[in-house]
N, C-alpha and C positions, 0 to 999 in steps of 0.2 A: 316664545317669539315664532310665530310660522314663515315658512319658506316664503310666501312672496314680502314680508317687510322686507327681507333678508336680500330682495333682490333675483330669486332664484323660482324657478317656476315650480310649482304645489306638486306633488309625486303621485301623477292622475294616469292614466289609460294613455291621454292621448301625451303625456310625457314621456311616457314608454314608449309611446312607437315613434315618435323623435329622437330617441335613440339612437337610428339606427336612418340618420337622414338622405343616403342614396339608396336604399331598398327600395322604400317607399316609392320616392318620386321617378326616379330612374323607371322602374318596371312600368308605371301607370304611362307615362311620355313615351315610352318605346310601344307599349301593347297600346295606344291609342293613336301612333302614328300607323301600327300595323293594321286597325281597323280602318282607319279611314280609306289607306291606300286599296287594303281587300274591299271594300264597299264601293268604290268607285272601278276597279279594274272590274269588279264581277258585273255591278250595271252596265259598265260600257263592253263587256262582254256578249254580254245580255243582251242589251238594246241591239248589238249587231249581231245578235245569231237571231233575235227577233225580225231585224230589219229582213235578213237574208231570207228567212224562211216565208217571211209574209212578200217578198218578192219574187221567189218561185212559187209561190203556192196563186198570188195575182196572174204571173205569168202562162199558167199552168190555164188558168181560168179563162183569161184573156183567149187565148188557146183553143179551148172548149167553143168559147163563145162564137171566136169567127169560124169555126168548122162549123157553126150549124148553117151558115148563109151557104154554106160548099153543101149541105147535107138538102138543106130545101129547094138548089136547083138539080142536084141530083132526082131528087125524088118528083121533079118536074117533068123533069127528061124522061126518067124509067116510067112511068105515066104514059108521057105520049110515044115509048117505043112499043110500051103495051097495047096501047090505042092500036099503030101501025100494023098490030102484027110480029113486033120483033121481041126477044129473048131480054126479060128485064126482072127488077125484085123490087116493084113499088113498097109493098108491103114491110120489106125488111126495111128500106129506108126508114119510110114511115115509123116504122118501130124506135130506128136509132135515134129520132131527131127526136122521138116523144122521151125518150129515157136521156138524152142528153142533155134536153129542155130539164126533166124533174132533176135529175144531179144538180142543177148549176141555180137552182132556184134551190133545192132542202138537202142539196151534200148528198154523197155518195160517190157511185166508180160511175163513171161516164164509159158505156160501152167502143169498143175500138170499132175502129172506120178500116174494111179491106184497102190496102193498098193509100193511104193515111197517115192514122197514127196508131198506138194501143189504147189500152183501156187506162185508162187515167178517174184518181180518185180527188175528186176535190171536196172543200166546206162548203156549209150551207151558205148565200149569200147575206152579206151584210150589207144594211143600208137602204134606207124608204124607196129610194129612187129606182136601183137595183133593183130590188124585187118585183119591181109594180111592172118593168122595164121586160123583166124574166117570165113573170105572169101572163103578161100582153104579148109573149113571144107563144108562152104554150098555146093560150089561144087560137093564135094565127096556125101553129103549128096543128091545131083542132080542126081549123077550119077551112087548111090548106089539105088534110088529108081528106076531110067528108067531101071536097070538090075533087078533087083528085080520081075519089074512088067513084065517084056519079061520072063522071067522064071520062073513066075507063071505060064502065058499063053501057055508055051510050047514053045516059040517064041526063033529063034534062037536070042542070044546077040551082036554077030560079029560086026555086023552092028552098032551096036549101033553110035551115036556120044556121046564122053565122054568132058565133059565139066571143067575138073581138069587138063587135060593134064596130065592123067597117062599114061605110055608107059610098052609096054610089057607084058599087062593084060594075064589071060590065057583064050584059047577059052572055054572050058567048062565053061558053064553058072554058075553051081555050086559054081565051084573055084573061078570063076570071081567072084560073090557075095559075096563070104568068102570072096577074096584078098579087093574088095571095103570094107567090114563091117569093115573090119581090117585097112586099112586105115583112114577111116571116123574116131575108135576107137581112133589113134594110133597119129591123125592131133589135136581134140581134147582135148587129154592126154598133148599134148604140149601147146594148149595154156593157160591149166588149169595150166599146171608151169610154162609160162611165165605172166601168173597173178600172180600168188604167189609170182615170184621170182620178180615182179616190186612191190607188196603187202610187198614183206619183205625188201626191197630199201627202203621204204617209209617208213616204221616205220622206221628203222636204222635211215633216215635222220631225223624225227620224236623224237627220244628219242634222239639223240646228239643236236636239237634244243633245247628240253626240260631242256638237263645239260644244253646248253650252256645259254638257259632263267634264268635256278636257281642259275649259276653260277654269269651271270651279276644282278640277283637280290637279292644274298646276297651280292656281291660289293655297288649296289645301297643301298641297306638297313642299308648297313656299312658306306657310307659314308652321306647319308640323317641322322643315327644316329650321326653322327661326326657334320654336318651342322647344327642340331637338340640342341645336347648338346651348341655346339658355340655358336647359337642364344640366349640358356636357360641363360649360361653365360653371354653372353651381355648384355642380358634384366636386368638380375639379378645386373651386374654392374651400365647402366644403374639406377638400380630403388636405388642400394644403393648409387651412386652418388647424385642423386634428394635427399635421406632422408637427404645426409649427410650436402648438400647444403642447400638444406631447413629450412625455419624459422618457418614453424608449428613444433609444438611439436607434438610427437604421444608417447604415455604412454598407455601399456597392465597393467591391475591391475586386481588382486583377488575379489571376493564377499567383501574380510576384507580388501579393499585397501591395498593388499601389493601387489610393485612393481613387473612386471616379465621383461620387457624392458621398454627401454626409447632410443628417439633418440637421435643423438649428440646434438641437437636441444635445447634440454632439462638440458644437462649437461655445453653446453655452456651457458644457460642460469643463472642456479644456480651454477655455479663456482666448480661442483665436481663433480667426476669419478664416471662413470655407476658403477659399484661393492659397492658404497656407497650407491647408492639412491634403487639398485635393495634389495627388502624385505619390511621392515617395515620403511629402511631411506627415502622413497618417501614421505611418511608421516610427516617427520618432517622436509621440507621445505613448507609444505600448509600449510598456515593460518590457526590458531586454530580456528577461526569461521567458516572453511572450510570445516574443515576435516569429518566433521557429512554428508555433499552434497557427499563426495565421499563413505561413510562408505551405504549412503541407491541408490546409484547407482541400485543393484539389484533390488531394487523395485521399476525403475521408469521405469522399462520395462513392466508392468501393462498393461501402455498404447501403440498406434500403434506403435508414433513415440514421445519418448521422447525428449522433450527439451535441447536446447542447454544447457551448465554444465558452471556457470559461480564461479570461484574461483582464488584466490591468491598465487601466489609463491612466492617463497624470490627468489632474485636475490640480490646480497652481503649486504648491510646495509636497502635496498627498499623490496616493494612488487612490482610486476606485477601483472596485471590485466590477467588473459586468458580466452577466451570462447572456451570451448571444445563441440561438437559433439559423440555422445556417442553410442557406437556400440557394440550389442551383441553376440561375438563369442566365447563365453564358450561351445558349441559346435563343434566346427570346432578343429580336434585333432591338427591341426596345430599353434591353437590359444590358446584357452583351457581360454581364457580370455576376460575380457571387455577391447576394444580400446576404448581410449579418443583422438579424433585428436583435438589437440587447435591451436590456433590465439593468439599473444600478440597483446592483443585490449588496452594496457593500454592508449597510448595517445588518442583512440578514446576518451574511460571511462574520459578522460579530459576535452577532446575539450565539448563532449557531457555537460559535467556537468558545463563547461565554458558558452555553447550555455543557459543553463536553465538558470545559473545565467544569463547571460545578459538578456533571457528573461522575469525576474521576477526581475530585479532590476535595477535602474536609471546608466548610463553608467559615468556621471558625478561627481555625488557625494558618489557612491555604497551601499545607501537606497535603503528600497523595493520601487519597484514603482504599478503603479497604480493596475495592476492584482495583484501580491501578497500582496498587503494590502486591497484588499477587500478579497481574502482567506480566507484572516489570520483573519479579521473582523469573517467573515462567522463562523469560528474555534472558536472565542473568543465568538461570542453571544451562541454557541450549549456549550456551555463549561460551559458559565455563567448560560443557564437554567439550565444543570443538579447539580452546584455544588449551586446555588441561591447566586452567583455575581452579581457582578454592571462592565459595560462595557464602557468605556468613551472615546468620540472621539474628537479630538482639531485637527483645523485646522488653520493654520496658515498662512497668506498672508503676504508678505513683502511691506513695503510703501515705497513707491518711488523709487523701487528697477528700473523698465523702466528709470526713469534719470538718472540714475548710467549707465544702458546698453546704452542708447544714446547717453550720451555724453562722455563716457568712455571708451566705447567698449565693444565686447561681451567678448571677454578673461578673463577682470577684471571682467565682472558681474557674470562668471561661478567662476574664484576665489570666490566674496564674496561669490558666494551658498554654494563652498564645505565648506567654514568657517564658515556660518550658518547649514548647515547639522552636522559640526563635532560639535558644539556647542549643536543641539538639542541632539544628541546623548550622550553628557555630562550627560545632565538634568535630561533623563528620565531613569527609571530602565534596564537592562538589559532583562525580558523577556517582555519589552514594545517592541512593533512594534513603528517603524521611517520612515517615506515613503513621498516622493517626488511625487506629484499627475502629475507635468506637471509647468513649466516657474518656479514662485517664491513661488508657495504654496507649503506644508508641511502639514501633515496628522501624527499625531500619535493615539496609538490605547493603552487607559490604562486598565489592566486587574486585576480585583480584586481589585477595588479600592472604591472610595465614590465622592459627589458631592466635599465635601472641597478639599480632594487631589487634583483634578482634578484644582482645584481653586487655588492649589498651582502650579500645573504645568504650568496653563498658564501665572499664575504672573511672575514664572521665566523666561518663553519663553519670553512674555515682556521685563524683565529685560537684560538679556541676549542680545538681539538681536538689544538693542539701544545700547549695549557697542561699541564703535568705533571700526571698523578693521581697520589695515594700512595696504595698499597694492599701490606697484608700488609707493611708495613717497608720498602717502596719504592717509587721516584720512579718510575713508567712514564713514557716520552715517548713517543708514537706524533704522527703525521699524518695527515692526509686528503688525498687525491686529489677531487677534485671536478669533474664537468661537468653544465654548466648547458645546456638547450636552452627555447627561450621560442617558443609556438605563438602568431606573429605574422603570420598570415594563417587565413582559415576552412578547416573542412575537416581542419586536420591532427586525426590517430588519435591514439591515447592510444599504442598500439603505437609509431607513429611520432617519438613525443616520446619515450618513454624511452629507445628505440634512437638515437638521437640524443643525448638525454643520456649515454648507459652511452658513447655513443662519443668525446665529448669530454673522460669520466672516464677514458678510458685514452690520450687524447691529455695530457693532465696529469699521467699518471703517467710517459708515454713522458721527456712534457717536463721530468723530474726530478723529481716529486713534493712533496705538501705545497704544491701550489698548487690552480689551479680554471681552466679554459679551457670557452668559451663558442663551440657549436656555429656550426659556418657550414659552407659546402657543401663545401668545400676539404678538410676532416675526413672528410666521410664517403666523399670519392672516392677518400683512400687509406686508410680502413678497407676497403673493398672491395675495390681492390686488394690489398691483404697477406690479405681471406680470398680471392680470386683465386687468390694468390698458393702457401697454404697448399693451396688444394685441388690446386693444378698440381704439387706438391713429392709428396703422397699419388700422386698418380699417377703420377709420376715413380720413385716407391720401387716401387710394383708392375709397372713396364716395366723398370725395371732401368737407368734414365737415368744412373744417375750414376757416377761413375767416381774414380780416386784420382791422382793426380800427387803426384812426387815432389819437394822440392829438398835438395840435397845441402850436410851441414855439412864446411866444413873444417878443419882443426885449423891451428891458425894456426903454430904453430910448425911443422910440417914441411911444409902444404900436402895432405897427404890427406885421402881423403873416408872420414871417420870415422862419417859416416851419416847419413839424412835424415829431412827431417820431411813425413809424409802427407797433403797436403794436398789436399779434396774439390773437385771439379768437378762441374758438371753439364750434358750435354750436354741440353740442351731443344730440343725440334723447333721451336720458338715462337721463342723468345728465344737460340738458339746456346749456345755455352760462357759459363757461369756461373759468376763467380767466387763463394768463400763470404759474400765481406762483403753479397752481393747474397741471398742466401736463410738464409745460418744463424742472420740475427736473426728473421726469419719462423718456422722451424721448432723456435727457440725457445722462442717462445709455445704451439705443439702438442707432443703426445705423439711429433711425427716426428724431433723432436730426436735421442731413444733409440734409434729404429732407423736415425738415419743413424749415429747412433757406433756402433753393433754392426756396419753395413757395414763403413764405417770399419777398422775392428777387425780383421776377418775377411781382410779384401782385402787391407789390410798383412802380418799374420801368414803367407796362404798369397802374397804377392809375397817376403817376404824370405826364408821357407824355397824359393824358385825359385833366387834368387841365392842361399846359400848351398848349393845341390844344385849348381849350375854354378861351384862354388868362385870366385867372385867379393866376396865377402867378405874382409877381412882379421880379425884375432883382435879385436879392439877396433872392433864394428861395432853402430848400436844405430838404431832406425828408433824414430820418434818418432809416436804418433799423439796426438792432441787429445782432452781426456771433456770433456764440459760437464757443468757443477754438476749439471743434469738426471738427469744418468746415474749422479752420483752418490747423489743423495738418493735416486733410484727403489730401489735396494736393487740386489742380482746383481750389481755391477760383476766379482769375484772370478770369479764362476761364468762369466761371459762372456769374460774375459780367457783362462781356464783351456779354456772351450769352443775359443776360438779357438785357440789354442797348440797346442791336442791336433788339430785336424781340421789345420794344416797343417803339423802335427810339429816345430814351432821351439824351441827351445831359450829358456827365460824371458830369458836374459840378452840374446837380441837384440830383446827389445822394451821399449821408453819410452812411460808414459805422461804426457802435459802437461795440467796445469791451471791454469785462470784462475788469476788473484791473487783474482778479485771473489768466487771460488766457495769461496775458504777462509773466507769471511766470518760463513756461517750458523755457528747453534751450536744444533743441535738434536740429537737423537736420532735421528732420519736420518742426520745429517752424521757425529755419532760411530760408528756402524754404519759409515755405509762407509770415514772415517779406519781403523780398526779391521780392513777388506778391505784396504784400500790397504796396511797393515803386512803384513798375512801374502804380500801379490801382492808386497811389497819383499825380504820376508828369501828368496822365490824366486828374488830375483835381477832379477826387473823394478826398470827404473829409471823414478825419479819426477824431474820438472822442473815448474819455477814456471812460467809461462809472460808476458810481457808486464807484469813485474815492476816496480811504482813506480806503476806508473798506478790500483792499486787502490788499497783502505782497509785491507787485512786486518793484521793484527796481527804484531808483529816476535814476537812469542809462538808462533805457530801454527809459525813453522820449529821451534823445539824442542822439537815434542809430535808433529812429522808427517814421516813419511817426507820427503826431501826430498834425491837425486844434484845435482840442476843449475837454475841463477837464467839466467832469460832477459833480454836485456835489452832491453828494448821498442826496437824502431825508432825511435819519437818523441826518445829520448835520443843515438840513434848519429847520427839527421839531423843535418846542421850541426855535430857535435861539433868539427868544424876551425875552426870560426869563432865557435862559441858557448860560451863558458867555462861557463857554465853546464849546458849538456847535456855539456860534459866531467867537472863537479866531481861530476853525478849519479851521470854511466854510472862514474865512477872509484869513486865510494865503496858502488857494487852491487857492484862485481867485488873490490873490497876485501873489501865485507862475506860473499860467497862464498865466498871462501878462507880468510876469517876461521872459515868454521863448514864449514869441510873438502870445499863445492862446488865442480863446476863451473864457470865463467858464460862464456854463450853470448849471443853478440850477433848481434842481426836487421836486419836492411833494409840491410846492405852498400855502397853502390854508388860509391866512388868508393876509389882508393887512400889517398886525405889520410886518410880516416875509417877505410882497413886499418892506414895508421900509426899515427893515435891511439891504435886498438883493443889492437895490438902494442905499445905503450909504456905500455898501463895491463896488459897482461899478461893480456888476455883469454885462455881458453883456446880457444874456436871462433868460428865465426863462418859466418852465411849471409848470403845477398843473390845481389842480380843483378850483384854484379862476379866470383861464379864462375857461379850457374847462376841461371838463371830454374824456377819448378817446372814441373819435366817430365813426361811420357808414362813409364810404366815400359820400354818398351825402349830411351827415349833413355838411360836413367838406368843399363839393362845396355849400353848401348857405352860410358859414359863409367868403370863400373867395370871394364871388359875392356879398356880402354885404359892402359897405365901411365901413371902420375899425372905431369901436368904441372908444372911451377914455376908454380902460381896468381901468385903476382907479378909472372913477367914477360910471363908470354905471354897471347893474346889469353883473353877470357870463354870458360866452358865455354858449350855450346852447350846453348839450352833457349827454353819458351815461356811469352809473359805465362799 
């Protein structure tokens, strides 16, 4: 739909500069009343410095002209005193009247007359009549001097040739000289009034230009005032449309804040009539916590350019938000007041303080989150030095809350959080801080408290948070993990509390979980050792520290070594040869877990294609390496088995892989993914074992859904089976239950013969331990398979190292 269906004019050039409707018009009405006025003042300036000048410069002429009737009896006279005898200057006359004649006919200086006037410069003559007038004068003036000068000389005149075309002169030279002087006089006389009388033409036309300039420039100045007011009006309409229209408030106020206007702006906002709000009722729609901002307005003009004015209006049952800008014209008689132009900013004032909440608290469960509880930490230790409080931080981890989100989804597992969020908020006091650090941990900050409180807080957090939620049609159980540290001397950081806290949260979970452990120095010196630990393990993997030993399973019935299991070492420059129990729970916890099983992996795969290239293998030969759950969930097991197997060309069927019992436990989408490898790495022909079997939780279920050659049967059960009926009824009804479901079962930790008999009379089918080997070096492990196989029952231990 375009703008003009719509009513609204198209967004063109000239809509643009309608914008902006007293720019425009205003400037062009002013700058074209100021030409008119400049165009008429300068003509009639003009026309009368015109008038003036061509009336001295006529007068001037005028002038000229009758001096020369005074110059031709002059030169009569000096004539006949010369005739006489007496002292005269015909000649020089002569000369003046001929050069004052040419001036006055083609412009120039007309020479001065002794005792006269001076030298006077005038314009050439204008005008047919003029000229012809000035013409017929020089003539005369020609022919007044060629008579003149024959009648000085005695010389008859008769003769003369006259050059005027006078007719009828009289012979006597005398008279003739008179009749010429008389003429000359008398020619003139006339042109001296036919200047005058075209000199006073020209004023006349002159002074009726003048009316008729003054007359069309008080018309013009009448109607430029009329175009003048119209514009003022417009404008004025114009700017009282904009106020009226407009959403800014504009409010003039006193020094004592009382009203003197206010826009409709204003009154539409607070619901009542300018004549209410104008005095002192302006006053009693601001905010009482307000009114003190507008009361010292005077005094914030101190400075160049005071700050924006931010204060409250009532608008019917609410307030408004407005930020006014704040302008001093208690000077200006027109003003006589402070202007306040505002903005209702209140939704900004919302959004804004919408933006900080979300930016200082968890979007999900609406706890602080991670910035505003170390703040508020920050706030609570400066708080505790000065008042000599105790300041106590618990953090709290949820157990097993990831297999809740796995296999339930993420929607349920942010349900369970706000229900444990609303939960913690139960517990603790109201000026305790509740804060959401990030996934399933939980941070609270107790203030003014003691170590026992703090012992009671996390007891409940405990209690609390193993209570069952039902959600979506079922019971969730989850736990928390909890560690408490309590800033019981000055000085500790906020840093230093929660690192401390986070450290005794993972000593409680170490410690079995669903409980709470309270920091003490002891905690954190083997937190630091194990990351010590972790970082000597990383470097350890890029030196190439670690190495693989073997020990050898033998089949209990004949006594051969049917194959071994790979078990890791680490040679450390530090700490010597390292057994696994000492670093593989450390690495663990890291991402080095996966690249020590990929070693792992790799090392066995190209050690068991050596012994099978040096035909030391028998047909039935299977090397066992260990995956941790790690390796599982990560994804690729498949592709790394397969990596391995291809770089040192083995045959699937000579390699086993073992896992936990604890690792078959998860149930997520990971887990099923790699079950899922683990089948297609089985129907290849790799073999799968339980490893460490009984000591887990995982489900009699999982063997029937999961690849699964051979049941291990943990040490703990073999120990003392000679003497404990009980580790015999266990280890008997594993090796039962193996055979039951077409396994394997392979018995660990070996070491005395009574325990090879028991083993043999429940029917195990293998068995390791240190009564055939200890795990070896791989070339001890190629001399004992290049050696033909002993009687393991009778004769001494195979040879090998702890």
């Amino acid at each position: 739909m375009t703008a003009s269906r719509l009513g609204r004019p198209p967004i063109t050039g000239g809509w643009r500069r309608g914008r902006q409707p007293f720019t425009g018009q205003g400037r062009r009405a002013v700058a074209f009343i100021l030409a008119v006025f400049a165009v008429t003042s300068v003509a009639a300036v003009g026309l009368s410095a015109l008038a003036t000048v061509r009336a001295q410069h006529r007068a001037v002429v005028i002038e000229v002209a009758a001096r020369q009737r005074t110059l031709a009896e002059r030169y009569m006279n000096d004539v006949l005193l010369t005739r006489d005898g007496q002292r005269a200057d015909p000649k020089g006359t002569a000369r003046l009247l001929q050069l004052s004649g040419q001036a006055l006919l083609d412009g120039g200086t007309a020479p001065g007359v002794d005792g006269d006037d001076d030298r006077t410069t005038v314009a050439a003559a204008q005008g047919a009549t003029v000229r012809r007038q000035l013409q017929q004068a020089l003539h005369l003036i020609e022919d007044l001097i060629a008579t003149g000068e024959a009648f000085g000389r005695h010389q008859p005149t008769a003769g003369l040739k006259l050059t005027a075309g006078e007719h009828s002169l009289p012979a006597d030279p005398e008279t003739r000289l008179r009749v010429l002087a008389t003429l000359t006089s008398n020619v003139s006389l006339n042109a001296a009034r036919t200047i005058a009388a075209n000199a006073d033409r020209q004023l006349a036309m002159l002074v009726r230009l003048q009316v008729l300039l003054g007359a069309l420039g008080l018309l013009g100045s009448l109607l430029l005032a009329w175009l003048l007011v119209a514009a003022t009006r417009r404008q004025s309409a114009h700017f009282r449309s904009l106020v009226h229209a407009s959403n800014d408030l504009v409010v003039i106020l006193t020094e004592q804040a009382h009203c003197l206007y206010t826009s409709p702006s204003v009154t539409r906002m607070v619901g009542r009539d300018a004549p209410n709000l104008i005095g002192p009722g302006f006053r009693g729609q601001v905010h009482a916590d307000d009114i003190s901002k507008l009361l010292t307005l005077a005094s914030s003009f101190d400075c160049d350019e005071p700050p924006p004015l931010r204060f409250r209006l009532r608008a019917g049952v609410g307030w408004r938000e407005l930020e006014a800008t704040v302008t001093d014209l208690r000077q200006d008689r027109h003003v006589q007041g402070i202007v306040l132009n505002g903005r209702d900013v209140t939704e900004r004032v919302a959004l804004e303080e919408q933006l900080h909440h979300q930016a200082f608290h968890d979007s999900l469960t609406g706890l602080a989150n991670r910035a505003l509880f170390r703040d508020r930490l920050d706030h609570a230790l400066a708080r505790a030095a000065r008042g000599g409080h105790t300041v106590a931080v618990l953090i709290a981890d949820l157990d097993e809350f990831k297999q809740v989100n796995d296999t339930l989804g993420h929607d349920l597992g942010d349900r369970l959080l706000a229900t444990v969020a609303d939960r913690l908020a139960i517990i603790t006091r109201s000026g305790d801080t509740v804060a959401r650090l990030g996934g399933d941990e939980f941070a609270i900050i107790l203030e003014d408290t003691d170590e026992g409180l703090a012992r009671a807080v996390a007891e409940r957090i405990v209690t609390e948070t193993a209570v069952p939620v039902r959600l979506a049609s079922r019971e969730l159980v989850v736990g928390a993990s909890v560690g408490v540290a309590v800033a019981d001397h000055p000085g500790t950081s906020g840093e230093d509390l929660i690192r401390h806290a986070d450290v005794a949260m993972y000593a409680a979970k170490h410690g079995g979980r669903n409980r709470f452990e309270m920091f003490h120095p002891e905690l954190a010196r083997h937190a630091g050792e194990l990351l010590g630990l972790q970082h000597e393990i990383h470097v350890g993997l890029q030196k190439g520290e670690f190495v693989m030993y073997y020990q050898p399973e033998v089949d209990l019935a004949g006594g051969a070594i049917l194959g071994v299991e790979a078990l890791m070492r680490w040679a450390s420059p530090t700490r010597g040869l390292v057994g696994p129990l000492a670093f593989i729970p450390a690495a663990e916890s890291t991402a080095a877990i996966v690249a020590l099983g990929e070693f792992a992996l790799f090392s066995a795969c190209a050690q068991t294609a050596q012994w099978q290239d040096q035909g030391l293998l028998p047909d039935v030969f299977t090397t066992w390496v260990n995956v941790s759950a790690k390796q599982l969930t990560a994804g690729g097991i498949r592709r790394t088995v397969e990596a391995a197997l291809t770089a040192a060309g083995l045959p699937p069927t000579r390699l086993g892989v073992e896992l936990t019992e604890t690792s078959l436990v998860a149930d997520n989408a990971g887990f099923e993914n790699a079950c899922h490898e683990l089948e297609e790495l089985h129907q290849m022909g790799i073999r799968i074992a339980i490893d460490d079997f009984g000591t887990g939780f995982s489900s009699l279920s999982h063997l029937t859904r999961f690849p699964v050659d051979a049941l291990k049967v943990d040490r703990s059960f073999v120990s003392g089976i000679e003497h404990h009926s009980k580790n015999a009824v266990i280890a008997a009804n594993i090796i039962t239950l193996a055979h039951a479901l077409g396994l394997a079962a392979i018995a660990e930790g070996i070491e005395t013969p009574e325990q090879l008999a028991e083993l043999q009379n429940l029917h195990c089918d293998m068995a390791q331990g240190f009564l055939f080997a200890r795990p070896t070096p791989a070339h001890e492990v190629t001399a004992l398979l290049a050696t033909p196989t002993p009687n393991p029952f009778g004769f001494p231990h195979l040879i090998g190292v702890p």
